[in-house]
C-alpha positions as CSV (number, residue, x, y, z in Angstrom):
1,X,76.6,63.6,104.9
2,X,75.0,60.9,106.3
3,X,76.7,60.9,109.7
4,X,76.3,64.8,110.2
5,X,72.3,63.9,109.6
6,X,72.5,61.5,111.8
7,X,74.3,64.0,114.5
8,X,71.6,66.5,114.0
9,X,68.7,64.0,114.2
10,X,70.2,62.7,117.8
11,X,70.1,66.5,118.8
12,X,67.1,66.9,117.6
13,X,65.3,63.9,119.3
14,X,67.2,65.1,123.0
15,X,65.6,68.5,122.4
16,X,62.4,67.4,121.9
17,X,62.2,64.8,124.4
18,X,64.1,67.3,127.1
19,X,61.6,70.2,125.8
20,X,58.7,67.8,126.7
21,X,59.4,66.7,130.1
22,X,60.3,70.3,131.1
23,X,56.8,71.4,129.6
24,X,54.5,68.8,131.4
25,X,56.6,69.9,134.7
26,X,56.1,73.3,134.4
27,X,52.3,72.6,133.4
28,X,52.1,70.5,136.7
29,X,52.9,73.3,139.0
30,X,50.3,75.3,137.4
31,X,47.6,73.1,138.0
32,X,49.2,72.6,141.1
33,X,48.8,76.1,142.3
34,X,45.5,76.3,140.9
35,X,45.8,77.7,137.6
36,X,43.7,74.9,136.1
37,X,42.3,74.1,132.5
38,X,44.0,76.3,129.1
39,X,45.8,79.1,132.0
40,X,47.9,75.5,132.6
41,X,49.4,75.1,129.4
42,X,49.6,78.7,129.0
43,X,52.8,79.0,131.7
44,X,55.0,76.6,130.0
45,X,54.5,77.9,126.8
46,X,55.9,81.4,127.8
47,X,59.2,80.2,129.8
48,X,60.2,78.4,126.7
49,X,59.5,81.8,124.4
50,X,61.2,83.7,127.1
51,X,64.3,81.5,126.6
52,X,64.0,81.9,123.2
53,X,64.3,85.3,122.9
54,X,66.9,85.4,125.6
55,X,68.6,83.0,123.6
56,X,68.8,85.1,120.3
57,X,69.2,88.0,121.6
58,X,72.9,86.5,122.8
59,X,73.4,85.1,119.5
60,X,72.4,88.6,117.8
61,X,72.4,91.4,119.6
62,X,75.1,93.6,121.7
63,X,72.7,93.9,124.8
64,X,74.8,90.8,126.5
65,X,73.9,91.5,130.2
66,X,70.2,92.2,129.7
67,X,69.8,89.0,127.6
68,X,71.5,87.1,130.2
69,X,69.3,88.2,133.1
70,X,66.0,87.1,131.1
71,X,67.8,84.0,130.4
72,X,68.4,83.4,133.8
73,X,65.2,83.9,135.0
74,X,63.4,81.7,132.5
75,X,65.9,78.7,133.1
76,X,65.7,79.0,137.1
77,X,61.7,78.6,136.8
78,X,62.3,75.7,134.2
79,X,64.8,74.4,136.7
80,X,62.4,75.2,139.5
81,X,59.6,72.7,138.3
82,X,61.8,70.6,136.9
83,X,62.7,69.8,140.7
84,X,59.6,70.6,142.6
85,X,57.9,67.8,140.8
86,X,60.7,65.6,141.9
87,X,59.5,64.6,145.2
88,X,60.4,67.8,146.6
89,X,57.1,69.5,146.9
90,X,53.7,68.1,148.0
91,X,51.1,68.7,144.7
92,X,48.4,68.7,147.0
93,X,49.4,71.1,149.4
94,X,51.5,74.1,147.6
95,X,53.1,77.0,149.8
96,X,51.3,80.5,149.4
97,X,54.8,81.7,148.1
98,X,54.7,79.6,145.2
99,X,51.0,80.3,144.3
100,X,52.0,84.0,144.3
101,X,54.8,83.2,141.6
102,X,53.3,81.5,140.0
103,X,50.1,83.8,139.4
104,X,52.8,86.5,138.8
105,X,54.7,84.8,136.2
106,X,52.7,85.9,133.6
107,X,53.5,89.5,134.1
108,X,57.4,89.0,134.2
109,X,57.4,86.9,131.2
110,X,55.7,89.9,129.2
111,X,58.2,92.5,130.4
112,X,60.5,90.0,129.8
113,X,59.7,88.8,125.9
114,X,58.8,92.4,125.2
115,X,61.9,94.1,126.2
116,X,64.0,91.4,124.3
117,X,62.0,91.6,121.2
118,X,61.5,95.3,120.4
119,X,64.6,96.6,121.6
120,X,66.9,97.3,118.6
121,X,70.0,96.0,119.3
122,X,73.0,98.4,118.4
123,X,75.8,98.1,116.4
124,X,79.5,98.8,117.9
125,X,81.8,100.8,116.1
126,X,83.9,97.9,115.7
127,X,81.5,95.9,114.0
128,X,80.4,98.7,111.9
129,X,84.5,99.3,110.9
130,X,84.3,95.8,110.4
131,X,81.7,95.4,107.7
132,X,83.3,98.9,106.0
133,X,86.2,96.8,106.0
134,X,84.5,93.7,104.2
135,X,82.7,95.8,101.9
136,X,85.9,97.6,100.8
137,X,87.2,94.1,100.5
138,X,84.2,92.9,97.9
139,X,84.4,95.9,95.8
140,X,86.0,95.6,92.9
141,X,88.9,97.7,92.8
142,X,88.3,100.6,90.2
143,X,90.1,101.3,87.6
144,X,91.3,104.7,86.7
145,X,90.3,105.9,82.5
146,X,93.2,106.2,80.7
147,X,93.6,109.7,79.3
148,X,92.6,110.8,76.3
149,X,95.3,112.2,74.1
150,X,94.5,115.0,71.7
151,X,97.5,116.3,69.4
152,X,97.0,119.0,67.3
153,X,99.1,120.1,64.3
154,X,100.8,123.4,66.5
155,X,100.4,122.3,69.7
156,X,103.4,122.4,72.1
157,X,104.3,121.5,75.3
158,X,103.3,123.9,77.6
159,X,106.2,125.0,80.2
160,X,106.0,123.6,83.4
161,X,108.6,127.2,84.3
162,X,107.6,130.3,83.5
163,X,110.7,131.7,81.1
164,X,111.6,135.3,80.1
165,X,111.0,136.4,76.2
166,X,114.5,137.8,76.1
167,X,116.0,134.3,77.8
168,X,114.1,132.9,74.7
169,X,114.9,134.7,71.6
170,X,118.5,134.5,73.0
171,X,118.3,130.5,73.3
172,X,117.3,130.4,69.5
173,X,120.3,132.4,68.7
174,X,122.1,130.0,70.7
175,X,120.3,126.8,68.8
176,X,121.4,128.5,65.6
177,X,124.6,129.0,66.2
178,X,125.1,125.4,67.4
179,X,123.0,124.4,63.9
180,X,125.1,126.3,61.9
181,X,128.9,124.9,63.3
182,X,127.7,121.2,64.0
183,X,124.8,120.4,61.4
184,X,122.6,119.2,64.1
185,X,120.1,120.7,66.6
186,X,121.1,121.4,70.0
187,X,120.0,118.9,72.9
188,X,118.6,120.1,76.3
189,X,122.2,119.3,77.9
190,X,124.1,121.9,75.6
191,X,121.5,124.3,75.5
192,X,121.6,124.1,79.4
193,X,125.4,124.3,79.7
194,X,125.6,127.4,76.7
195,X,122.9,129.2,78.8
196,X,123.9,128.0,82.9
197,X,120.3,127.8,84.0
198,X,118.2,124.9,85.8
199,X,117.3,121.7,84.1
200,X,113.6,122.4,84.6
201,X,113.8,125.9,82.9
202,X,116.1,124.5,80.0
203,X,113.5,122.1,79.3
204,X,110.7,124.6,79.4
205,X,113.7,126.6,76.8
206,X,113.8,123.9,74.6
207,X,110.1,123.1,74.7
208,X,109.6,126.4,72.8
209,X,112.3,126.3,70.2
């Protein structure tokens, strides 16, 4: 526990210290190009929240390729101060092509930060299968009522085969017959080799005997 703090504090401190430098660069080419006093510290501000959002909406949303042009353009005009104030520009004398990004920054960093944060992003139909899936997964599966058996004094199988009266009353004189020479009622079996019909239909016989 104590090492992974200690990982996450070390991260923590680059960040900060990297987030820092690249602010006061950034703020330096402002003043630089003449956007002096609060207008300064504005510019910095918004390339950092325009890498922000650019940086969610990869980690969130589906919308990779517009994500990664806003995060692009934020990181090459973090990179861009970072190495202008390296030596490689004169503060005192800035090109006009600079001033004129600079003083249009402000407007690309709105279109920017507002298309990133008000554009829903939209779910694929794999991830929406997906989440079925893992639903289907957490329910619990249901299980089905057992059914409720009501017997009743006459009650009788109902015949799954529709049989003839006559087929009938001639399978009792049949079971008779049987009762009479053996002692014993007549199974399905006999009952379905005395009268040569179907299984199914001697059952459906013997059900109503």
């Amino acid at each position: 526990m104590r090492a992974h703090l200690a990982r996450v504090d070390a991260v923590l401190v680059q960040a900060l210290i990297a987030a820092a430098l690249s602010f006061a660069h950034i703020h330096d080419i402002a003043m630089a190009a003449g956007q002096d006093g609060w207008k300064a510290w504005a510019y910095p501000i918004s390339v950092d929240l325009l890498l922000v959002a650019a940086w969610r909406r990869l980690r969130t949303g589906t919308a990779k390729a517009a994500a990664w042009c806003w995060f692009v353009i934020a990181l090459t005009a973090s990179l861009g101060a970072n190495v202008a104030t390296a030596g490689l520009l004169d503060m005192t004398d800035v090109p006009a092509w600079l001033r004129i990004l600079v003083a249009g920054w402000p407007a690309v960093a709105f279109l920017g930060g507002t298309l990133l944060a008000h554009s829903a992003p939209k779910e694929t139909t794999e991830e929406i299968g997906t989440e079925v899936m893992e639903d289907q997964e957490d329910e619990p599966e249901a299980t089905p009522d057992p059914p409720v058996q009501t017997t009743t004094e006459s009650t009788l199988p109902t015949p799954s085969v529709p049989v003839p009266v006559a087929l009938v009353d001639h399978a009792r004189k049949v079971a008779a017959e049987h009762h009479t020479r053996t002692g014993a009622p007549i199974d399905t079996p006999t009952l379905r080799a005395r009268l040569g019909v179907p299984p199914s239909m001697a059952e459906a016989i013997a059900a109503q005997l």
